[in-house]
Kinemage of the C-alpha trace (Angstrom):
@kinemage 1
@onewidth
@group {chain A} dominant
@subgroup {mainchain}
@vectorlist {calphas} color= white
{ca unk a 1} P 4.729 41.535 31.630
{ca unk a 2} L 2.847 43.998 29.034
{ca unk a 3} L 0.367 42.219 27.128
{ca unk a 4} L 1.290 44.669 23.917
{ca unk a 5} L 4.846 43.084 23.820
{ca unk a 6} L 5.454 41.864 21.094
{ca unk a 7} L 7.311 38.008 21.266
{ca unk a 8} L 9.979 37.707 18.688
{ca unk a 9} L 12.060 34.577 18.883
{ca unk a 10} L 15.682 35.025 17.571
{ca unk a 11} L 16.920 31.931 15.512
{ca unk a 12} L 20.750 31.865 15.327
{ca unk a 13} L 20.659 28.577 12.553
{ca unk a 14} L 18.596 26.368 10.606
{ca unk a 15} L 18.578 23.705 13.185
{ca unk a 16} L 17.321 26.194 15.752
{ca unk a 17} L 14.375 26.716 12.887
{ca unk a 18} L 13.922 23.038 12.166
{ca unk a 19} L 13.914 22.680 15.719
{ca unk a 20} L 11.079 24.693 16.252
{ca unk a 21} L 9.062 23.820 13.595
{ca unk a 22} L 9.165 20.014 14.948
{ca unk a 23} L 7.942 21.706 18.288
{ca unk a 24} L 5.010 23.152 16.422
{ca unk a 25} L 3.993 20.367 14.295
{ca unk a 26} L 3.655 18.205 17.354
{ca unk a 27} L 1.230 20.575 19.156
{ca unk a 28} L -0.484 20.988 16.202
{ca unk a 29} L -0.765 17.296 15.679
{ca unk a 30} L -1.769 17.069 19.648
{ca unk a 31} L -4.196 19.302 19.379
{ca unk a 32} L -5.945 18.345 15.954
{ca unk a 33} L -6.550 15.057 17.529
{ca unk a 34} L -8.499 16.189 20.553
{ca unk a 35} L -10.424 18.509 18.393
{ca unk a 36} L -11.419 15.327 16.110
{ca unk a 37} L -12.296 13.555 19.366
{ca unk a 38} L -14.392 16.228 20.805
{ca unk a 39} L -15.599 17.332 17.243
{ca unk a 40} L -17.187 13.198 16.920
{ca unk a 41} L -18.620 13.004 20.378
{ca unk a 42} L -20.472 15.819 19.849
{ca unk a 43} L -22.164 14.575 17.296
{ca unk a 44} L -22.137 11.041 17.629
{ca unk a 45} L -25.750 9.983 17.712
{ca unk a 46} L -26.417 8.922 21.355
{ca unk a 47} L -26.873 4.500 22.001
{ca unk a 48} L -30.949 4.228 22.605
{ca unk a 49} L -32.150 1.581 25.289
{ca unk a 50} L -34.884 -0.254 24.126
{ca unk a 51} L -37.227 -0.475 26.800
{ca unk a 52} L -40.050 -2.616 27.108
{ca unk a 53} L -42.822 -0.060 27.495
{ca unk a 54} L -41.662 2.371 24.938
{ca unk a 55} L -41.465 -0.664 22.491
{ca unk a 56} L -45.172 -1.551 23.351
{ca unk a 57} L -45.894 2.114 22.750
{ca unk a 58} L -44.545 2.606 19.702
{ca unk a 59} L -46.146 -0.480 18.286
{ca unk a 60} L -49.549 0.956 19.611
{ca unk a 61} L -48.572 3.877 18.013
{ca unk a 62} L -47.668 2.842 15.029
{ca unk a 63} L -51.408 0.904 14.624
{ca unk a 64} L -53.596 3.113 15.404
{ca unk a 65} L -51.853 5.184 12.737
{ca unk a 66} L -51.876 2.539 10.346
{ca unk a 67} L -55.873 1.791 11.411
{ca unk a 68} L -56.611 5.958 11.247
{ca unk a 69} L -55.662 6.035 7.924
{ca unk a 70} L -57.535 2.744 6.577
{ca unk a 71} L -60.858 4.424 7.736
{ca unk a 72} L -59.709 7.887 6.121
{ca unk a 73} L -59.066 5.574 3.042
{ca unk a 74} L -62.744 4.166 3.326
{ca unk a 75} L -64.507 6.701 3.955
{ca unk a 76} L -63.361 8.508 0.979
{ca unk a 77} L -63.550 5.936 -0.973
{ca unk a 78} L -66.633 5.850 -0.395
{ca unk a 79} L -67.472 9.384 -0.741
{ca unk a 80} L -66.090 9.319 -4.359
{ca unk a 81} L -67.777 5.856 -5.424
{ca unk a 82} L -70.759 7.888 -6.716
């Protein structure tokens, strides 16, 4: 078969029409719902497992962050005092 062809469907009613256009609104239908269900799986944010160690990290983390920038805060504090 030539890929150039051209595929014409001939319609002999408006049932035959109707007809078709039921056809097509169902794949349509089909495939806008897998799109939607690939579409939200892509970018569904991914379940995190809380581990114990990471936890701990993140705490240590987070203090020595918290501890970094109270001595920032006092030392130019006291820089400024004068």
């Amino acid at each position: 078969m030539d890929k150039t062809q051209n595929h014409q469907q001939h319609f002999h009613s408006l049932d035959d029409i109707a007809a078709r256009r039921e056809v097509l609104l169902k794949g349509m239908n089909k495939d806008q719902k897998e799109i939607g269900l690939l579409w939200n799986a892509m970018f569904k944010p991914e379940k995190k497992t809380r581990q114990k160690g990471f936890t701990l990290s993140s705490v240590l983390s987070s203090s020595v962050g918290i501890i970094d920038g109270a001595l920032f805060a006092w030392k130019i504090y006291r820089k400024f005092k004068r």
